[in-house]
C-alpha atoms as an extended CHARMM CRD file, in Angstrom:
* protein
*
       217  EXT
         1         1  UNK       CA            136.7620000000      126.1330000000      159.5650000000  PROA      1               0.0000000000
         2         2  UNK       CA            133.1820000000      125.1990000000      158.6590000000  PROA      2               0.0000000000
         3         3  UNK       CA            132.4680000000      124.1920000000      154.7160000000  PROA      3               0.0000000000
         4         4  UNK       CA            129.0720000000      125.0310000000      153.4900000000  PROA      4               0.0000000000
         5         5  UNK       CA            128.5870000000      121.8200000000      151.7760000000  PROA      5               0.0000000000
         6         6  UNK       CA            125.3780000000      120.7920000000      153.3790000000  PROA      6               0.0000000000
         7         7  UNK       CA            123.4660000000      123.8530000000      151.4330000000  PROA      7               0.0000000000
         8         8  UNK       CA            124.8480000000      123.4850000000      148.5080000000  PROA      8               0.0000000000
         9         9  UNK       CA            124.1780000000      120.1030000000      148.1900000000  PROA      9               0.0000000000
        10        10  UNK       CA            120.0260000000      120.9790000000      148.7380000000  PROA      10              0.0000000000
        11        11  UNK       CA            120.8170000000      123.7710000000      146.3120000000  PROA      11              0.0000000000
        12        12  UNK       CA            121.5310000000      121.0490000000      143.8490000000  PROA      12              0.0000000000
        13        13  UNK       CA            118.6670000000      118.8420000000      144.4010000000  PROA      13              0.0000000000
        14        14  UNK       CA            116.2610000000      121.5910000000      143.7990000000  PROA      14              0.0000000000
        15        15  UNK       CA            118.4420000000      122.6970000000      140.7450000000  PROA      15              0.0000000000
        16        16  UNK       CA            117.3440000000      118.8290000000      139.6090000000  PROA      16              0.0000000000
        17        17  UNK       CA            114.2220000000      119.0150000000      140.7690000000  PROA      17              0.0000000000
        18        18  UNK       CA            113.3090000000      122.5280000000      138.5540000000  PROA      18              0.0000000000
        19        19  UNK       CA            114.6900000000      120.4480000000      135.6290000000  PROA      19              0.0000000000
        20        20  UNK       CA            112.5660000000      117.4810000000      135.5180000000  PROA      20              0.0000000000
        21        21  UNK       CA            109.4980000000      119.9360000000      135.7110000000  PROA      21              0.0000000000
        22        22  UNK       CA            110.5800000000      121.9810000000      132.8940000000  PROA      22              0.0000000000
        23        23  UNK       CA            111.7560000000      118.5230000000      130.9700000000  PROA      23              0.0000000000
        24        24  UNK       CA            108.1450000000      117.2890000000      131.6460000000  PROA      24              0.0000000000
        25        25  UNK       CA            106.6260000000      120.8740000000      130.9400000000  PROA      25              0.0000000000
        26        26  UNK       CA            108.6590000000      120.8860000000      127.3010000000  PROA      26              0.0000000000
        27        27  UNK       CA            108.0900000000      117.1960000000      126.3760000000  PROA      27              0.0000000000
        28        28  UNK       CA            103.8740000000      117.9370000000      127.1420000000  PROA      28              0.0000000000
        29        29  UNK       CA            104.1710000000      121.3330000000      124.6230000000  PROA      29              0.0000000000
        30        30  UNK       CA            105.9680000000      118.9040000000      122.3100000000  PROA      30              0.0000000000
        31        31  UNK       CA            103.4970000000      116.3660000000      122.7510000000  PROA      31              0.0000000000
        32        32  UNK       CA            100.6430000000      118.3350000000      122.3920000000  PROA      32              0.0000000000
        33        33  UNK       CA            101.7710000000      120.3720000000      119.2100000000  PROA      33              0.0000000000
        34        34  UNK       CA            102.5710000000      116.7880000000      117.2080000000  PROA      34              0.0000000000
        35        35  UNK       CA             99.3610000000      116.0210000000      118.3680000000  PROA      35              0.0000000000
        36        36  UNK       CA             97.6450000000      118.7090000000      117.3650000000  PROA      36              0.0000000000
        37        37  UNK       CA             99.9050000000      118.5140000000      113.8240000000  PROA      37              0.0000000000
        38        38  UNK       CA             99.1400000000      114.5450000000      113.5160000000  PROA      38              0.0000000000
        39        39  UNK       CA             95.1390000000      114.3990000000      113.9190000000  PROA      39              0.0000000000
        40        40  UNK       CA             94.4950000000      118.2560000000      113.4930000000  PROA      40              0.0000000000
        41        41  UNK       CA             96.7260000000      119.7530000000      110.6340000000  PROA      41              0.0000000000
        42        42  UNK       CA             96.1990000000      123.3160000000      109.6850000000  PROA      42              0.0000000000
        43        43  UNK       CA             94.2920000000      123.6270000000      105.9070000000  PROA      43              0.0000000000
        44        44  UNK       CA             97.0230000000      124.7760000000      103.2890000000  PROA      44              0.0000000000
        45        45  UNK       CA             97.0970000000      128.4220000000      102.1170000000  PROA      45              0.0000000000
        46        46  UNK       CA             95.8420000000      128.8170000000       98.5400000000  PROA      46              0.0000000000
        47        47  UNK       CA             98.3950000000      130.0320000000       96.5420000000  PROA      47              0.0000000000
        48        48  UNK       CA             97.7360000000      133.4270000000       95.3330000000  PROA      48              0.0000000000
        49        49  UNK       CA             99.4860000000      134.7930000000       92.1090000000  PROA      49              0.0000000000
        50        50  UNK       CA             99.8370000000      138.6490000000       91.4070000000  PROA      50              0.0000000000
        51        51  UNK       CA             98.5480000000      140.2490000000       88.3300000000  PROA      51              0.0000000000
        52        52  UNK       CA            101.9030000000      140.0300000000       86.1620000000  PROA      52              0.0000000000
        53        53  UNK       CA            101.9290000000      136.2540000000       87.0790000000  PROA      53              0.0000000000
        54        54  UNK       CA             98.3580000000      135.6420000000       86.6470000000  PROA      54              0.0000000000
        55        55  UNK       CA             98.4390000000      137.8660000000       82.7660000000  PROA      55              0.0000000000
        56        56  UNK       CA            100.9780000000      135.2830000000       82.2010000000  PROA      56              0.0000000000
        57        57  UNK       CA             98.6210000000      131.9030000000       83.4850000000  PROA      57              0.0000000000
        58        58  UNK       CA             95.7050000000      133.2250000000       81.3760000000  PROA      58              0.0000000000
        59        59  UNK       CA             98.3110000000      133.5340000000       78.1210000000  PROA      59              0.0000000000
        60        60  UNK       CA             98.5640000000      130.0640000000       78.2410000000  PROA      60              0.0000000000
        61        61  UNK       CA             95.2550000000      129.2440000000       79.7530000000  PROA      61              0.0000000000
        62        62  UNK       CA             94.2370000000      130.4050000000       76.4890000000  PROA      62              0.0000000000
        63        63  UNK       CA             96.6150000000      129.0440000000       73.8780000000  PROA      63              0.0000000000
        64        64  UNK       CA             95.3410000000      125.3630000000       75.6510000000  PROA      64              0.0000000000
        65        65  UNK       CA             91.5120000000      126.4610000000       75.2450000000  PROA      65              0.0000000000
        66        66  UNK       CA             91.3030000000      126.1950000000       78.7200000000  PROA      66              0.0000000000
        67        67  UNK       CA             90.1500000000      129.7860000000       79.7940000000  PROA      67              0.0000000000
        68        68  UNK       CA             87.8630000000      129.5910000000       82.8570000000  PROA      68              0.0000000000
        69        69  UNK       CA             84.2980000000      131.2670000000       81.9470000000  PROA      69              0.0000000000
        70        70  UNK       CA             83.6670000000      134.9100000000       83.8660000000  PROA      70              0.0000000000
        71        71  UNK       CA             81.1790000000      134.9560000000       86.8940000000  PROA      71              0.0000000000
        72        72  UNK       CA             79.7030000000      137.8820000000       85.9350000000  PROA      72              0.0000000000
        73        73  UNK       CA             80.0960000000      138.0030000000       81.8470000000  PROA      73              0.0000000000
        74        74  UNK       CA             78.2350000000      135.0560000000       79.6200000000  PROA      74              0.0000000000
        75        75  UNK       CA             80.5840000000      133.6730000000       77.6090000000  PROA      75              0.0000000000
        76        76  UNK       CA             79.2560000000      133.6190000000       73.3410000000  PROA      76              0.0000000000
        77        77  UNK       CA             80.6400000000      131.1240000000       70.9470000000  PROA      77              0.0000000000
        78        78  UNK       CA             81.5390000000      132.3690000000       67.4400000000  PROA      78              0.0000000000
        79        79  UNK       CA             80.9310000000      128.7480000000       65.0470000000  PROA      79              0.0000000000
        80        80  UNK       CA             84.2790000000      128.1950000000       63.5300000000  PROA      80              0.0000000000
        81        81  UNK       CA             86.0840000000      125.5090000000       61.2830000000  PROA      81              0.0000000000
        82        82  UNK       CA             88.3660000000      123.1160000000       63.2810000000  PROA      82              0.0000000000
        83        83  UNK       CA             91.9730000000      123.5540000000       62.1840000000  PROA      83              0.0000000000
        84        84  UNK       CA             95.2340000000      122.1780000000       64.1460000000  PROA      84              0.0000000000
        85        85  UNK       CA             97.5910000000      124.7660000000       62.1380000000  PROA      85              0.0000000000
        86        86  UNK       CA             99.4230000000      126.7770000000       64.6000000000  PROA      86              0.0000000000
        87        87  UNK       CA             98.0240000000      124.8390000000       68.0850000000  PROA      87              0.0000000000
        88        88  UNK       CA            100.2100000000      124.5460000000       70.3440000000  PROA      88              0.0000000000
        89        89  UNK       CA            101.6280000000      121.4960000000       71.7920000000  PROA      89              0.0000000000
        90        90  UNK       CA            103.7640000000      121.8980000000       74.8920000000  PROA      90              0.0000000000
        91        91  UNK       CA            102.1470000000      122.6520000000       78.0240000000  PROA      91              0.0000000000
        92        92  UNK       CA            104.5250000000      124.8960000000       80.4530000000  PROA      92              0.0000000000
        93        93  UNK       CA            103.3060000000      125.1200000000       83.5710000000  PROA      93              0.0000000000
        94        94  UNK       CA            105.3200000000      126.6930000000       86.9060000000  PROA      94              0.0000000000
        95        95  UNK       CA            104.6230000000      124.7360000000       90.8200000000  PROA      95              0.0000000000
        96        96  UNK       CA            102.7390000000      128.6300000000       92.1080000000  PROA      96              0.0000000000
        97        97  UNK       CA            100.9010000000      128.5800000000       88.6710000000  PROA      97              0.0000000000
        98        98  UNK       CA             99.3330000000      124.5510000000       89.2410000000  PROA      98              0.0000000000
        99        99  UNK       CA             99.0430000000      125.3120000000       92.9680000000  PROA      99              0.0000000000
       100       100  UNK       CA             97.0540000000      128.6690000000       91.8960000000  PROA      100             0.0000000000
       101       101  UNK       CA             94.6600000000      126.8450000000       89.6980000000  PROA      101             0.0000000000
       102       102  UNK       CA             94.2850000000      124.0980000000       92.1140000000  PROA      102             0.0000000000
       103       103  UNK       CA             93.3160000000      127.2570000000       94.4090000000  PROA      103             0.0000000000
       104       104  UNK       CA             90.2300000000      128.0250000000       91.9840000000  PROA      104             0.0000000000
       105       105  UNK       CA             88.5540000000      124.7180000000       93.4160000000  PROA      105             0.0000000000
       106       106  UNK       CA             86.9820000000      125.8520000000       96.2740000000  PROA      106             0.0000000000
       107       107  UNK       CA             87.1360000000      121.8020000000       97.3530000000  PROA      107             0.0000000000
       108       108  UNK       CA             90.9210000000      121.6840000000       96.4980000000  PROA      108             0.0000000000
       109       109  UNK       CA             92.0500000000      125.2200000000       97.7590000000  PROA      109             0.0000000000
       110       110  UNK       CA             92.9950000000      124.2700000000      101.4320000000  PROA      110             0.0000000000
       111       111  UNK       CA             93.5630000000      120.4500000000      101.1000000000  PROA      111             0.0000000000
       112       112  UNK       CA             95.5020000000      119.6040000000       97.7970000000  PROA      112             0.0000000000
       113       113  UNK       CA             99.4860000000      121.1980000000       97.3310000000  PROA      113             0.0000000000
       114       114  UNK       CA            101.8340000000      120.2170000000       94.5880000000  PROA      114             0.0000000000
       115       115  UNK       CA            105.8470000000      120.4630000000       95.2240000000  PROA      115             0.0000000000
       116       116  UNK       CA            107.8780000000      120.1810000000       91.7540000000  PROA      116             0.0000000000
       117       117  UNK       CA            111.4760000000      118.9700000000       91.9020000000  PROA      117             0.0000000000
       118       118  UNK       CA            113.9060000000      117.7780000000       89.8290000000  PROA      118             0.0000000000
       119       119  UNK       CA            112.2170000000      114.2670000000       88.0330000000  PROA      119             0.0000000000
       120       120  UNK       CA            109.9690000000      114.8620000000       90.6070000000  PROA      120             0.0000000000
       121       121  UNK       CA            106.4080000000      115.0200000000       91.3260000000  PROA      121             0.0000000000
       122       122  UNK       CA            104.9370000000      115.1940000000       95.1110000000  PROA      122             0.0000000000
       123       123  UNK       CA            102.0080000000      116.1100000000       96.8540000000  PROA      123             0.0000000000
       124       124  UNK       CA            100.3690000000      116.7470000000      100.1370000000  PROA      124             0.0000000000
       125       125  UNK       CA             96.6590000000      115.8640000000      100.6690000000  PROA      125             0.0000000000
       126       126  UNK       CA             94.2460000000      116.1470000000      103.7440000000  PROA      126             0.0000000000
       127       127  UNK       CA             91.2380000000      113.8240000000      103.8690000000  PROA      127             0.0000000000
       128       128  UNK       CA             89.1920000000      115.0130000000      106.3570000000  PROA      128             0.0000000000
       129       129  UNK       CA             87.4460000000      111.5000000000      107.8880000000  PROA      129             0.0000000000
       130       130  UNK       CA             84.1170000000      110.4720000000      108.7050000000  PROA      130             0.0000000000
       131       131  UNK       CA             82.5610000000      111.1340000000      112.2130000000  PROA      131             0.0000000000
       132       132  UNK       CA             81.4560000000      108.1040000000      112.1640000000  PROA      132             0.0000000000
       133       133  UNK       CA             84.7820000000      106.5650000000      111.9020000000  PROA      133             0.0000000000
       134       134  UNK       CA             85.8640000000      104.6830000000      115.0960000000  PROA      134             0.0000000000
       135       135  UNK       CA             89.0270000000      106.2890000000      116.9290000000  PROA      135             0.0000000000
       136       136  UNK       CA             89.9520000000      108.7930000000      113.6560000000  PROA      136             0.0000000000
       137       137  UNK       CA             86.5560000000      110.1830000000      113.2540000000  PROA      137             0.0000000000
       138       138  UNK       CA             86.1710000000      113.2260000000      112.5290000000  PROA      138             0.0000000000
       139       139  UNK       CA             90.5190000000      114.0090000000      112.2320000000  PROA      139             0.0000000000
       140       140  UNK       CA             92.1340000000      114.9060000000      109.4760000000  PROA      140             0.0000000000
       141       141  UNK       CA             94.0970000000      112.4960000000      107.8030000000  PROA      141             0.0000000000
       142       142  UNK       CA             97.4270000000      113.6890000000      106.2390000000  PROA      142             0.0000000000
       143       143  UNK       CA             98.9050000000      111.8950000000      103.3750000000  PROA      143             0.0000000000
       144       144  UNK       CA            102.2780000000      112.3230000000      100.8150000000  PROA      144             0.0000000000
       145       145  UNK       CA            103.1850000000      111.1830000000       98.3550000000  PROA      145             0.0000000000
       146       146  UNK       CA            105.8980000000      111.1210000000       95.3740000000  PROA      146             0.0000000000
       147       147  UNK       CA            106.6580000000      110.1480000000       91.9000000000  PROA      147             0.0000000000
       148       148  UNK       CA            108.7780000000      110.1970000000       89.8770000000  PROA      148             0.0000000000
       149       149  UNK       CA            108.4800000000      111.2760000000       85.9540000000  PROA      149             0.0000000000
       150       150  UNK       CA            111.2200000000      111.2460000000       83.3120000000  PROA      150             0.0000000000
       151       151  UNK       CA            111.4480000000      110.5720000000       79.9060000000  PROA      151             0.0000000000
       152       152  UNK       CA            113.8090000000      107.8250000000       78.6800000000  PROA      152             0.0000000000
       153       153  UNK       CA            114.8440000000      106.4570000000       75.4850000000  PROA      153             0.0000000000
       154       154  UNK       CA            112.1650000000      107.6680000000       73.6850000000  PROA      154             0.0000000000
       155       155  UNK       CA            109.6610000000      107.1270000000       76.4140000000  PROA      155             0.0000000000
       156       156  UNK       CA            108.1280000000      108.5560000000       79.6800000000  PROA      156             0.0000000000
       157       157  UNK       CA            109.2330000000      107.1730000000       82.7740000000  PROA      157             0.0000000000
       158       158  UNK       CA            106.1330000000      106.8580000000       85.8440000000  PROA      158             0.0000000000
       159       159  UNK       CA            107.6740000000      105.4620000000       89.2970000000  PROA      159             0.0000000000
       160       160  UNK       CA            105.7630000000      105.6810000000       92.1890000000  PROA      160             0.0000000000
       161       161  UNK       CA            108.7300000000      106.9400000000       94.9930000000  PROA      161             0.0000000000
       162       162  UNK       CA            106.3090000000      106.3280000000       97.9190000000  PROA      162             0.0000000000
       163       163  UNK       CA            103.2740000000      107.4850000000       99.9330000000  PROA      163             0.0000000000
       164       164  UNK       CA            103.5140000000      108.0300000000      103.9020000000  PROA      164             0.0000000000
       165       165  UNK       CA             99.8920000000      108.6530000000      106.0820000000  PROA      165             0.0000000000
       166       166  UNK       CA            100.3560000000      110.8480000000      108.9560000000  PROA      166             0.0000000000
       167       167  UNK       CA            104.1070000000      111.0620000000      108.5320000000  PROA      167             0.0000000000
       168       168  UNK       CA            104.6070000000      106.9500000000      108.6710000000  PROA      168             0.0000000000
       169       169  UNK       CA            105.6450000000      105.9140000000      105.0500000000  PROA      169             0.0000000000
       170       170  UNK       CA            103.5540000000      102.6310000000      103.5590000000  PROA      170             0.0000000000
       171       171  UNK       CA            105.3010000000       99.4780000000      103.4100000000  PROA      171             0.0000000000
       172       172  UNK       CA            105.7910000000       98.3800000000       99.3710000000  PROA      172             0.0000000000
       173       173  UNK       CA            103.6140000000       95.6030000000       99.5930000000  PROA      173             0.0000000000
       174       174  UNK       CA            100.6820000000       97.8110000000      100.6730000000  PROA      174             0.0000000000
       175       175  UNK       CA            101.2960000000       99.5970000000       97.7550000000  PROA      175             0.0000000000
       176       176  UNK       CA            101.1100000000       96.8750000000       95.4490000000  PROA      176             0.0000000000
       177       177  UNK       CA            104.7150000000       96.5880000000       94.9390000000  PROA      177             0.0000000000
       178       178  UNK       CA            104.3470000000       99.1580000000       92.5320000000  PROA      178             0.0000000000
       179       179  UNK       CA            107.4220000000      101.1360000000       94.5690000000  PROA      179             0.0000000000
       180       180  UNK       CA            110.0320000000      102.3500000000       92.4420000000  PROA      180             0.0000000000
       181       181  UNK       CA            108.7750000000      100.3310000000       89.1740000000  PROA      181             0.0000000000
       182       182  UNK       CA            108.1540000000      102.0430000000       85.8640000000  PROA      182             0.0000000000
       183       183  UNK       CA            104.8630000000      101.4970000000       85.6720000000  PROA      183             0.0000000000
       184       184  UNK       CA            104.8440000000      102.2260000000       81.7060000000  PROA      184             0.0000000000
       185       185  UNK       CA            106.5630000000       99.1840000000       81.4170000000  PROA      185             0.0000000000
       186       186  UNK       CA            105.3870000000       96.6080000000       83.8270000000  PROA      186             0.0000000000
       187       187  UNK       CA            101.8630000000       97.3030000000       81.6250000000  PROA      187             0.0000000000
       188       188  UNK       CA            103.6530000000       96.2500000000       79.0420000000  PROA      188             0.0000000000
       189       189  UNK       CA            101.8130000000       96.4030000000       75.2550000000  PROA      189             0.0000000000
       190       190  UNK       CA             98.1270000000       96.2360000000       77.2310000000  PROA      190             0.0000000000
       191       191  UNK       CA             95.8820000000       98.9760000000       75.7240000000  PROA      191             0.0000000000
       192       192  UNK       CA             94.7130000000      101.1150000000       78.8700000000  PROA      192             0.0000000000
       193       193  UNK       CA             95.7730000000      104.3050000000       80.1520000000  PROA      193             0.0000000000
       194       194  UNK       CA             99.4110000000      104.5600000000       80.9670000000  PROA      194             0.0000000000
       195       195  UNK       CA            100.0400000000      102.7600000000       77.3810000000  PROA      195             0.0000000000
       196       196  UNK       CA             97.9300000000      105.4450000000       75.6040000000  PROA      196             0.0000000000
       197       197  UNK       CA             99.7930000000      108.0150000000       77.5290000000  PROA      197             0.0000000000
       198       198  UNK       CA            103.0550000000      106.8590000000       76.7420000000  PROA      198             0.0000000000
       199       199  UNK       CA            102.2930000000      107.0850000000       72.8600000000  PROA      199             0.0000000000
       200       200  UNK       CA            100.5690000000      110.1190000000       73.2370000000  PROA      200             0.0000000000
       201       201  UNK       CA            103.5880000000      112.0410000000       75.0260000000  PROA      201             0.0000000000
       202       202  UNK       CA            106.9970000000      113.2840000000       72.8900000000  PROA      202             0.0000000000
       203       203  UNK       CA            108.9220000000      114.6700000000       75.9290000000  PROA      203             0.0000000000
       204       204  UNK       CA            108.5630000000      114.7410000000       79.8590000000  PROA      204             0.0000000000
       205       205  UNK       CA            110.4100000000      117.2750000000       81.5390000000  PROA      205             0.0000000000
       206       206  UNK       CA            110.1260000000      117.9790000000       85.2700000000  PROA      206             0.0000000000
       207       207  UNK       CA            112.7660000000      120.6370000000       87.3200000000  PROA      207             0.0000000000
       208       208  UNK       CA            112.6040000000      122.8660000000       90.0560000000  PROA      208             0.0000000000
       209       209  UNK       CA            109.7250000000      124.6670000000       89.9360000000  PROA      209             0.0000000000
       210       210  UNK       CA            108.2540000000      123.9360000000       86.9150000000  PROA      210             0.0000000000
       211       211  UNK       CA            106.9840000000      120.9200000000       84.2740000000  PROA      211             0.0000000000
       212       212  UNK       CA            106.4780000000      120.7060000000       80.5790000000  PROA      212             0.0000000000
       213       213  UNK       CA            104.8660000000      118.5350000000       78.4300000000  PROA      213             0.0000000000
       214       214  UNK       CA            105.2080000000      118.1790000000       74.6220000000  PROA      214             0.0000000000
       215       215  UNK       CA            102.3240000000      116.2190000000       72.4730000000  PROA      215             0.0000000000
       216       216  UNK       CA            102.8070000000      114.0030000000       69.7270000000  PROA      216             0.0000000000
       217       217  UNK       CA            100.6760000000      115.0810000000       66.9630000000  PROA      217             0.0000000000
């Protein structure tokens, strides 16, 4: 009685052969998506906040001072005596609510996002590069970054978690060493910014979603 081996064996081999194409076929999508996600990522969509959200933004938009002038209304000053009584001090603000405002910038809208987490601050830049540039020119650079913000014994708490470009993270020592180091401290008493900052701030809070700040007076 006469197996059928023979076929099935060249069955087999073309059974191999359809694999490797669709193998090569898959890993060339891949390829060309990271590719296209590397040196071509898509602009970010501005976040957009409904009306109940944005009544809420412009309540404390306007306890800050900070109300954005109307396109199509001139704004008039009223002269006033300064006065501190009843100001407000602690600015709340939610991630969609900074993202939204960072959406108002026309330059900012599709190229700047802000992710709040617990202690933590991060966020996502492109940098469009010069055409000029040899070998980028004319890509779009992604960069991340993270850090860190707490408030500790009285004092605010800056670390610097990291910064990646294109998805590779920066060694410390390009950074400065300045990787996981309170930065409040290592300036020690110095006058400059972060020691003005420090003595200007009462509490840091940063969660899920969402960061306040309270002012000394």
């Amino acid at each position: 009685m006469n197996d059928e081996s023979p076929p099935k064996r060249r069955v087999g081999c073309l059974h191999v052969m359809l694999f490797v194409l669709i193998a090569v076929a898959l890993t060339a999508l891949v390829s060309f998506f990271v590719f296209k996600a590397v040196l071509f990522p898509s602009a970010f969509r501005p976040v957009k906040l409904n009306a109940r959200e944005e009544q809420v933004l412009q309540v404390k938009l306007d306890q800050l001072d900070f109300t954005a002038p109307s396109s199509t209304a001139a704004v008039t000053l009223a002269p006033e005596p300064y006065s501190e009584e009843g100001a407000e001090r602690t600015i709340r603000l939610t991630e969609k609510e900074l993202n939204a405002l960072l959406a108002r910038d026309t330059d900012l809208a599709n190229k700047l996002a802000i992710d709040l987490s617990d202690n933590l601050v991060s966020v996502k830049l492109l940098i469009p590069l010069d055409e000029d540039l040899p070998v980028l020119g004319g890509k779009t650079l992604r960069v991340k970054a993270g850090v860190t913000f707490s408030y500790v014994e009285g004092r605010p708490v800056v670390m610097l978690r990291g910064v990646s470009v294109m998805g590779i993270p920066l060694p410390n020592a390009w950074l400065g060493g300045l990787k996981d180091i309170d930065v409040i401290k290592e300036s020690g008493g110095d006058a400059g910014f972060w020691k003005a900052f420090a003595d200007g701030v009462e509490a840091v809070r940063v969660e899920e979603g969402r960061v306040s700040i309270k002012l000394k007076e």
